[in-house]
VEXDREN-2710 file (C-alpha; in Angstrom, 1 decimal):
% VEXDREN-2710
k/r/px/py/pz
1/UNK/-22.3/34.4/14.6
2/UNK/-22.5/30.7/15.4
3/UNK/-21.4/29.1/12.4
4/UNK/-18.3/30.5/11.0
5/UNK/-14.9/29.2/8.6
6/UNK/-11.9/28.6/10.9
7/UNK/-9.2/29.3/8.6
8/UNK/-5.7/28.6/9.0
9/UNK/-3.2/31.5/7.8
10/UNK/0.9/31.0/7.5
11/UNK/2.7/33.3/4.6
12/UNK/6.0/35.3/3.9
13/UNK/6.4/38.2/6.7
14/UNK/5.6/40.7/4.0
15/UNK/3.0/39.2/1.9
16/UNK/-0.3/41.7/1.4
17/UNK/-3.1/38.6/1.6
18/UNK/-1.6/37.8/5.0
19/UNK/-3.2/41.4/6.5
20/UNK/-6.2/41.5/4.3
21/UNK/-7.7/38.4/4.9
22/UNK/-7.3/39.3/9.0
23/UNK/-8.9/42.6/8.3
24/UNK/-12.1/40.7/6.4
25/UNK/-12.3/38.8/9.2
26/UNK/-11.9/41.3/12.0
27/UNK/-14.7/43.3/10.0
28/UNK/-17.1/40.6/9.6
29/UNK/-16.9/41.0/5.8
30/UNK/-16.4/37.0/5.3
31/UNK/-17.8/34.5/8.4
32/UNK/-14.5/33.5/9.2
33/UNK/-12.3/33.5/11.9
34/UNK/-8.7/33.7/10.7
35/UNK/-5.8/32.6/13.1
36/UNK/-2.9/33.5/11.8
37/UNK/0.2/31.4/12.6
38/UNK/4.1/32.7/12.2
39/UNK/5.6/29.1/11.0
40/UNK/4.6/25.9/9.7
41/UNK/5.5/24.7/12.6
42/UNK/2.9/26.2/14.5
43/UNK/0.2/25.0/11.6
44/UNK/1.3/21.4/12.9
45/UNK/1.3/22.1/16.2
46/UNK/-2.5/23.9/16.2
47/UNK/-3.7/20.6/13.6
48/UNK/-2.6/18.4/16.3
49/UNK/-4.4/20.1/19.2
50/UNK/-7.6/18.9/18.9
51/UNK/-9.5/21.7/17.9
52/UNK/-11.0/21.9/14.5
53/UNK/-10.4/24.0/11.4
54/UNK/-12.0/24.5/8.2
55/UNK/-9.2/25.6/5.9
56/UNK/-5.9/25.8/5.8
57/UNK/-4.6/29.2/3.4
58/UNK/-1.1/28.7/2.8
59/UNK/1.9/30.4/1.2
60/UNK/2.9/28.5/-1.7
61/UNK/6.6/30.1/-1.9
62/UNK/7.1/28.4/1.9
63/UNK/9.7/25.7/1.5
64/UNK/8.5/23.6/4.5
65/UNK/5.0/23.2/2.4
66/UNK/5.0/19.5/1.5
67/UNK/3.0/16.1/1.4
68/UNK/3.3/15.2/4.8
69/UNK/2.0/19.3/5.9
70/UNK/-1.2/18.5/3.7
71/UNK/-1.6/14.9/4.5
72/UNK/-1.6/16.3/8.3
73/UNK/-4.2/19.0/7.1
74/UNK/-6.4/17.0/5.0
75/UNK/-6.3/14.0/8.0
76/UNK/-8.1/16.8/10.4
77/UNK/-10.7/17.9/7.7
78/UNK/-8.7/21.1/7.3
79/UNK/-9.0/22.0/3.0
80/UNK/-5.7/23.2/2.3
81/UNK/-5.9/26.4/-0.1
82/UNK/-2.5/27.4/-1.5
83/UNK/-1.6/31.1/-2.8
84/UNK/0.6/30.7/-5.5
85/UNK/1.3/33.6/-8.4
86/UNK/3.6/31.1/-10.3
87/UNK/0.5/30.3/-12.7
88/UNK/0.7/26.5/-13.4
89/UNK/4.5/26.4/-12.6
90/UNK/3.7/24.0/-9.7
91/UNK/1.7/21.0/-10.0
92/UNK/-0.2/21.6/-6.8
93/UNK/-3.0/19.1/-7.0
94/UNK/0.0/16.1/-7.2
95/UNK/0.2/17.0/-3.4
96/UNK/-2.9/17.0/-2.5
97/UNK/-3.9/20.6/-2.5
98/UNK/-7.5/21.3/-2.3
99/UNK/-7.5/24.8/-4.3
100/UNK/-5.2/27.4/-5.8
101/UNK/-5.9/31.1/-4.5
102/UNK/-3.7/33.7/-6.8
103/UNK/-1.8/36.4/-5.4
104/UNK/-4.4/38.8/-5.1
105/UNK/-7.9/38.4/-5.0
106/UNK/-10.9/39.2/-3.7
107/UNK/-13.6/38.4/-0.7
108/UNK/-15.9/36.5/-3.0
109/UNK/-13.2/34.7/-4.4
110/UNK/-12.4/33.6/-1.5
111/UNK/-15.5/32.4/-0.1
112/UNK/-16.4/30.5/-3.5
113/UNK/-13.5/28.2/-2.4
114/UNK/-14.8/28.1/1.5
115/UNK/-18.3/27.0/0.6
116/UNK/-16.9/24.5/-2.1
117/UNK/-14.4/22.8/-0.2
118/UNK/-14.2/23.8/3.5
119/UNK/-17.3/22.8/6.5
120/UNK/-18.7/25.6/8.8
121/UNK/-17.8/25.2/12.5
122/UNK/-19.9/26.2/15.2
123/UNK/-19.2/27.1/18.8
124/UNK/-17.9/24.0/20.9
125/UNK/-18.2/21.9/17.7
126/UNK/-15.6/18.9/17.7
127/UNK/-15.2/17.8/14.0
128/UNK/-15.3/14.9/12.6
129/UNK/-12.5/14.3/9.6
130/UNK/-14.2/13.4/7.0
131/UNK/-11.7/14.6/4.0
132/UNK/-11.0/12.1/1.2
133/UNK/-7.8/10.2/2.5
134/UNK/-4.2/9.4/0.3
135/UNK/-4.8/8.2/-3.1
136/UNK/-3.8/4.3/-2.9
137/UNK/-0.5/3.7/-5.3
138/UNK/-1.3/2.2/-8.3
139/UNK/0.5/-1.2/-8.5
140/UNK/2.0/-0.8/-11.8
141/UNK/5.2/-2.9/-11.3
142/UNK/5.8/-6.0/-8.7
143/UNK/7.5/-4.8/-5.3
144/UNK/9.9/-7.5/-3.1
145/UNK/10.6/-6.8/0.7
146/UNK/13.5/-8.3/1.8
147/UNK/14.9/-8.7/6.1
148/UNK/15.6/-11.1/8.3
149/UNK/17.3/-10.4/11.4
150/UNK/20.9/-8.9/11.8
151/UNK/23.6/-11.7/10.3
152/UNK/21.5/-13.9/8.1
153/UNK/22.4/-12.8/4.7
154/UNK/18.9/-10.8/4.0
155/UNK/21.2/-8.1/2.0
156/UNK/22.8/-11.2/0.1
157/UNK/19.4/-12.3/-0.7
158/UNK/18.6/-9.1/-2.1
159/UNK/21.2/-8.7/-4.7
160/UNK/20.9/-12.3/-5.7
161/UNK/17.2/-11.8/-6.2
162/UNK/17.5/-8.2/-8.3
163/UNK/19.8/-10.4/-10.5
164/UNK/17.6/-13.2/-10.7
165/UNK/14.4/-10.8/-12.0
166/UNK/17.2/-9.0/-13.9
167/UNK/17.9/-12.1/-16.4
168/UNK/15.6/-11.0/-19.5
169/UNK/15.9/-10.5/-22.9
170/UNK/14.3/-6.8/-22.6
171/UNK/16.8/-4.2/-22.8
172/UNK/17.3/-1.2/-20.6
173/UNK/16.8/-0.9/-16.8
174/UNK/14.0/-2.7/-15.8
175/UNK/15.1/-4.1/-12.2
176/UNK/16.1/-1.8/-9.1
177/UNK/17.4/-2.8/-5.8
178/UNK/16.8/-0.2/-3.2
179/UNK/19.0/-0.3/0.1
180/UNK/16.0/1.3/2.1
181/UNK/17.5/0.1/5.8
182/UNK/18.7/1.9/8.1
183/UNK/22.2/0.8/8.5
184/UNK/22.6/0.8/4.6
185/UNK/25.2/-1.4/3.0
186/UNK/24.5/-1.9/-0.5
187/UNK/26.6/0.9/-0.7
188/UNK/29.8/-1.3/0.4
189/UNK/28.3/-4.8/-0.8
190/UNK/28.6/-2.8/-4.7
191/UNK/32.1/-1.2/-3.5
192/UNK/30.4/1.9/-4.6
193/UNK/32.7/5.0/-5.4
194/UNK/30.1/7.7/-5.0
195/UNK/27.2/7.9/-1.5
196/UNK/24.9/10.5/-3.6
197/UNK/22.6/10.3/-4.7
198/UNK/20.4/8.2/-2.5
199/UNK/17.3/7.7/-1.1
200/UNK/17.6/11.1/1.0
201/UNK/17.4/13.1/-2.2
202/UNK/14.8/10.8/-4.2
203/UNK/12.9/11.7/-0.6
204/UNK/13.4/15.4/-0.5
205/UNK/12.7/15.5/-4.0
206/UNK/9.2/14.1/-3.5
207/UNK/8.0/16.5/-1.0
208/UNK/7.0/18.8/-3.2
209/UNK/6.6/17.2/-6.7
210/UNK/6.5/13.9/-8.6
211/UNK/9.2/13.1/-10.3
212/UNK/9.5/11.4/-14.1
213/UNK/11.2/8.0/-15.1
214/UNK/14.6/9.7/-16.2
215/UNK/15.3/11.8/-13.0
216/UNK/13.7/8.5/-11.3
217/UNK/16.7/6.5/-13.2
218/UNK/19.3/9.4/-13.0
219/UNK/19.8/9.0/-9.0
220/UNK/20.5/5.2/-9.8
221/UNK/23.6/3.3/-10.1
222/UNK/23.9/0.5/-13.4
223/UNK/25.2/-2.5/-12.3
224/UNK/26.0/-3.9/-15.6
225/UNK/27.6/-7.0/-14.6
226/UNK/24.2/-8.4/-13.1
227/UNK/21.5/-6.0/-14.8
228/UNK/19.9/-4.3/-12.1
229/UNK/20.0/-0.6/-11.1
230/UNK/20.6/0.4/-7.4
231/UNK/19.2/3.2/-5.6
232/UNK/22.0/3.7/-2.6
233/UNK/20.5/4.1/1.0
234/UNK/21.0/6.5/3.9
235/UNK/24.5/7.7/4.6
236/UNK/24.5/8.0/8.5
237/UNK/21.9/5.6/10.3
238/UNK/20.5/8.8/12.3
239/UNK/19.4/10.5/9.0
240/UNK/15.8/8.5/9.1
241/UNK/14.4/11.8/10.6
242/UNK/14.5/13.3/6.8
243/UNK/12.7/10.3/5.3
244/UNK/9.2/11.8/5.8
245/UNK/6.2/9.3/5.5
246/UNK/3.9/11.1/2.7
247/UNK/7.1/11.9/0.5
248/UNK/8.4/8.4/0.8
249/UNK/5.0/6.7/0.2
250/UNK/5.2/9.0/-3.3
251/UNK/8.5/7.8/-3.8
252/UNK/7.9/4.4/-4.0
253/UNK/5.1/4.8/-6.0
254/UNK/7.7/6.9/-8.3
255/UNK/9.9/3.9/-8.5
256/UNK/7.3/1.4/-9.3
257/UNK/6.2/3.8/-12.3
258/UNK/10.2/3.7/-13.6
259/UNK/10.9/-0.1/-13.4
260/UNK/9.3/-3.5/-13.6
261/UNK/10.4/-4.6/-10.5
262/UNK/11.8/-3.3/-7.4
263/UNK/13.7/-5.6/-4.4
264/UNK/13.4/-3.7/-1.0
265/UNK/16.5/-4.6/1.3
266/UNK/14.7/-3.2/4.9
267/UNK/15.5/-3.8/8.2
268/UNK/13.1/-6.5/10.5
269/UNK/11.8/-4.2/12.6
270/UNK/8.3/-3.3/12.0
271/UNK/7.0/-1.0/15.0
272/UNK/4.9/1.5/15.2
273/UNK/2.8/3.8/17.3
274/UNK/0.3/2.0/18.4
275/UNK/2.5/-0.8/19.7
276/UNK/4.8/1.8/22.0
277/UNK/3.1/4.9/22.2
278/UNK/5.6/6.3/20.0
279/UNK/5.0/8.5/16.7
280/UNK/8.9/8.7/16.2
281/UNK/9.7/5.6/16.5
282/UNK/7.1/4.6/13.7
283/UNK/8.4/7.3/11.4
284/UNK/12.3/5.7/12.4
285/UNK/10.5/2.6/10.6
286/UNK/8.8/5.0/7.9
287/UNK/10.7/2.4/5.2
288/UNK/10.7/-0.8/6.6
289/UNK/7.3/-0.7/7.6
290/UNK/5.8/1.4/4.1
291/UNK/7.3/-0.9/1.8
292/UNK/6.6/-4.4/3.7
293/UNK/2.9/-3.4/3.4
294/UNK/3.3/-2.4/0.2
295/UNK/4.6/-4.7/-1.4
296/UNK/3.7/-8.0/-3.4
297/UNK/6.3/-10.4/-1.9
298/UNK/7.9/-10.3/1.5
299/UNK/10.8/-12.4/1.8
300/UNK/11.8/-13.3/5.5
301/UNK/15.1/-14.9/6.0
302/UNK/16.5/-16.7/8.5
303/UNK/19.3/-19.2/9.4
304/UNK/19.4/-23.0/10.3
305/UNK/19.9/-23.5/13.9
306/UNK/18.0/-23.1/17.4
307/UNK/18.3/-19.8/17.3
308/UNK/18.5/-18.7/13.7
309/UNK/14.3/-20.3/13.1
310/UNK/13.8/-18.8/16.7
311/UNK/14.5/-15.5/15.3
312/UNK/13.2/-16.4/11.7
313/UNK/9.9/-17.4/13.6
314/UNK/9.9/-13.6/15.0
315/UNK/10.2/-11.9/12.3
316/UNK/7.5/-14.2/10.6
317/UNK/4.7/-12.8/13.2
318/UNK/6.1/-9.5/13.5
319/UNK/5.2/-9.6/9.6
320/UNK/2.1/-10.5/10.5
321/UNK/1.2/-8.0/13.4
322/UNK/2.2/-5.5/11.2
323/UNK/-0.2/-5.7/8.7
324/UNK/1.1/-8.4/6.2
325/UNK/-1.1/-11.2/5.3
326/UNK/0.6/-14.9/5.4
327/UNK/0.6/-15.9/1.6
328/UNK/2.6/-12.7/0.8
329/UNK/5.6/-13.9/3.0
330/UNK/8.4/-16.7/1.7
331/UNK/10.2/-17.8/5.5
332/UNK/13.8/-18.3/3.0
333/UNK/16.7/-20.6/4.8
334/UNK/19.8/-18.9/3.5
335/UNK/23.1/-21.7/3.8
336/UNK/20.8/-24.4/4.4
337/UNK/21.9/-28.2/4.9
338/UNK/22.1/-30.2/1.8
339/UNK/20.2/-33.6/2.8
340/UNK/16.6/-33.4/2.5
341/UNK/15.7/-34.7/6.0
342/UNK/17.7/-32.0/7.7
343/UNK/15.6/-29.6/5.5
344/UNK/12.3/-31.3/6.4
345/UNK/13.1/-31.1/9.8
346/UNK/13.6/-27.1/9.5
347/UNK/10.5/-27.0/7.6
348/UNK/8.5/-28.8/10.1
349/UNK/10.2/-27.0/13.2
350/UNK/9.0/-23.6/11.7
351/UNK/5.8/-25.1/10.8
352/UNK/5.1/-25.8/14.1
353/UNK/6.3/-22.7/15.8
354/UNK/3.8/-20.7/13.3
355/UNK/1.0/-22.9/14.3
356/UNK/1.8/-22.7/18.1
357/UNK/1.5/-18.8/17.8
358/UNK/-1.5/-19.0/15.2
359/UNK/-0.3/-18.1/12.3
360/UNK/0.5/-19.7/8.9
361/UNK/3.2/-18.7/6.1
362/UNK/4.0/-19.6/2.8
363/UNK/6.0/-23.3/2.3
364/UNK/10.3/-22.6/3.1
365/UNK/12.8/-22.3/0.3
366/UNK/15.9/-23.2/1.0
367/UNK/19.0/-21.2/0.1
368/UNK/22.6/-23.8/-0.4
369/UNK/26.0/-22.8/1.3
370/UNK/28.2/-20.4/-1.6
371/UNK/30.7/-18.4/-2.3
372/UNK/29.4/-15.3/-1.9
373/UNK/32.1/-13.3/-0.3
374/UNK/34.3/-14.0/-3.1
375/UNK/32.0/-12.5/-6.2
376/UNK/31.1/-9.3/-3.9
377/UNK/34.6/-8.6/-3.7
378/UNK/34.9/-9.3/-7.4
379/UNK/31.9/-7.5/-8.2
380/UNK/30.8/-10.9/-10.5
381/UNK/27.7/-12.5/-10.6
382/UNK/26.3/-14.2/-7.9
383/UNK/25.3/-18.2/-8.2
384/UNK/22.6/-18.7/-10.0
385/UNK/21.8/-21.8/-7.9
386/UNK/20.8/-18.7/-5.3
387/UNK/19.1/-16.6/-8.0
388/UNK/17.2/-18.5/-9.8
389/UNK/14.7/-19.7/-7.1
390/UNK/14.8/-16.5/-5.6
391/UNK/13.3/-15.0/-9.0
392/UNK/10.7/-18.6/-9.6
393/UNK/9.7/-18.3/-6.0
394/UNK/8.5/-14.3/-6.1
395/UNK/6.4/-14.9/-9.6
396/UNK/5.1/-18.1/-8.3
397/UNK/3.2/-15.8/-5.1
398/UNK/2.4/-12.7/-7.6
399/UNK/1.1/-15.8/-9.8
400/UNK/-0.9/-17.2/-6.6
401/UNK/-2.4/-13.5/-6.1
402/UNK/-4.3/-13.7/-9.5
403/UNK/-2.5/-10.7/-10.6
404/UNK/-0.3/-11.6/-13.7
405/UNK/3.6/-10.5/-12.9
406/UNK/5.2/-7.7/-14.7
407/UNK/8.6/-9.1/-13.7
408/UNK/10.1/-10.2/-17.0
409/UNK/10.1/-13.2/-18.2
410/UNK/13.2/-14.8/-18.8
411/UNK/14.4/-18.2/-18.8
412/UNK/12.3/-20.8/-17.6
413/UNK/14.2/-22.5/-15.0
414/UNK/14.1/-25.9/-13.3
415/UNK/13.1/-26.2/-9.7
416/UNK/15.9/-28.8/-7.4
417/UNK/13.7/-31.2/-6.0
418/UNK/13.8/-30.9/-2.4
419/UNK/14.3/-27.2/-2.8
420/UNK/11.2/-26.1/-1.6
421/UNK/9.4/-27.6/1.8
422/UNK/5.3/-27.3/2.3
423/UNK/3.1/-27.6/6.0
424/UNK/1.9/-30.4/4.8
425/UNK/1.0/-33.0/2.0
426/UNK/-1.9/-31.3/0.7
427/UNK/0.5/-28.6/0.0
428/UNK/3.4/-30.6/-1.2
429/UNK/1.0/-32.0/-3.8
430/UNK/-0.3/-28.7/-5.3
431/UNK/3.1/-27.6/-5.1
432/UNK/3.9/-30.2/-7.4
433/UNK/0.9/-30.1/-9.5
434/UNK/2.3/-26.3/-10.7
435/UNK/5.6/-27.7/-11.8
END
């Protein structure tokens, strides 16, 4: 027999499909060669050995069967079968399951779903993956990154621009700020009483299933005083190792479902696989990097000074090298000088670092000097002199992108001339044409 099913097997210790299906194959009574594997574990280790399988037959009562097991399968051209007896209790297909086997069934049964879904392997053949990849999120709400390096204010930024998008006349919960860094501290900026839940259970919860608006809403805090919800972040820095890239990717497409806008406070650090040779280190950036390239509006932001648009400037191609394209990204001054020339000559300094390293962003906004401490510790409303253009800046760039913005509407709000800074005239003037 040349051609023959390679077909993946994992199951309870005591389940009867396990042994029959070996004994169909021993016997020649299906073409297939079963390899039967004691873990999940072992399933990812064989996926990622090179050699290629057909189908993967699965237990579906095997807690460790999730998104990212599937998405591994499914990225090898390996159709995942899954024997479940629960009859329609689980949504299988949300995961990406190729086919539901029942609990007992027969050899023709079998090979029906083989010839419909799985690809014949001969001897010494190296397969090609050809298997239908992730369904893309659908964009139904606008998404905001937020970093800048360490000491800038990006987590400032954050909550003054969920505020800012909060301030609409539609009732109910229709902004969320999600503390999705590593070193979270929204939880402390909010002087929150409670650290679950967070984004470690909306996570877990989304290996398996999707979840619907109210449990979306019920792990979020209300932050009456400035209308937004927040979704707290991960409780010990070292717990990024839960955060697993398929569940999270259906997460945030979970919270986009639930509200009209969501602000991402992330850390600056982009870096992935291909640039160290690392798979964990990428997955350690699973958020940062997921919901940069996912979003609508990236918001970069930096610090006046030598060093604080030398770092600025880093981030700004970092942004870039990971995947984001230029007129997605605001560079933001946060506790920038009052006098227009100081601000011009910011503007022109990072202007002209992003053109000595080829790359071109979005005009500045600049960010006045507050106090911010003092309404954190109060829990009050931010300024809206820090708001306000926050909020006008992101639906200007959804605007820009020929999508109309779902963020609501709110008050129209005038723009501080000299607030924003352009590359150059021809910039400055359609700038000004749009107010």
């Amino acid at each position: 027999m040349n051609d023959r099913y390679v077909v993946l097997g994992v199951g309870q210790s005591r389940s009867s499909w396990f042994g029959t299906v070996a004994q169909w194959a021993n016997s020649g009574t299906i073409p297939a060669e079963f390899v039967k594997c004691v873990s999940l574990e072992e399933v990812r280790a064989r996926l990622g050995s090179g050699r290629p399988y057909s189908a993967l037959l699965v237990d579906g009562s095997l807690a460790g069967l999730d998104r990212d097991l599937v998405e591994a399968a499914r990225s090898n051209g390996c159709a995942v079968l899954c024997v479940d007896d629960q009859r329609g209790a689980q949504d299988w297909s949300a995961l990406g399951v190729t086919g539901v086997v029942p609990e007992f069934f027969d050899p023709g049964f079998l090979m029906g779903l083989l010839s419909a879904h799985a690809v014949m392997i001969s001897r010494g053949e190296v397969l090609t993956p050809d298997a239908p990849g992730p369904s893309p999120l659908v964009c139904e709400s606008t998404v905001v990154a937020v970093c800048g390096p360490g000491g800038t204010g990006s987590s400032t930024v954050s909550i003054a621009l969920a505020q800012g998008l909060a301030r609409s006349s539609s009732p109910g919960p229709s902004v969320l700020l999600a503390d999705l860094a590593l070193h979270a501290e929204q939880a402390m900026l909010h002087d929150s009483r409670d650290v679950v839940p967070g984004v470690q259970e909306l996570v877990e919860a989304h290996r398996s299933r999707r979840l619907d608006v109210d449990e979306i809403r019920s792990l979020t805090f209300d932050v009456e005083e400035r209308g937004y919800h927040l979704l707290l972040g991960l409780r010990r820095a070292r717990s990024w190792s839960a955060i697993r890239p398929r569940a999270f990717e259906a997460s945030l497409g979970s919270l986009r479902a639930s509200f009209a806008a969501v602000v991402c406070d992330i850390d600056a650090d982009f870096e992935a696989e291909e640039d160290g040779g690392s798979i964990e280190v990428e997955e350690r950036h699973v958020m940062a990097r997921t919901a940069a390239l996912r979003s609508d509006v990236v918001l970069a932001v930096g610090a006046p000074g030598m060093k604080g648009l030398h770092a600025l400037v880093r981030v700004l191609n970092e942004l870039r090298s990971a995947g984001v394209e230029g007129e997605r990204i605001v560079p933001v001054i946060n506790r920038a000088p009052k006098t227009a020339r100081a601000r011009s000559e910011i503007a022109a300094t990072v202007a002209g670092l992003a053109n000595a390293s080829g790359r071109s962003f979005g005009p500045c906004l600049f960010l006045p000097e507050r106090r911010v401490e003092e309404a954190l510790r109060d829990g009050i409303k931010l300024p809206s002199v820090l708001a306000d253009p926050l909020a006008g800046a992101v639906k200007a760039v959804v605007t820009r992108q020929g999508r109309s913005s779902t963020v609501p509407a709110g008050e129209a709000q005038r723009v501080k001339v000299g607030s924003l800074a352009s590359w150059s005239d021809a910039d400055t003037d359609g700038i000004a044409g749009r107010q």
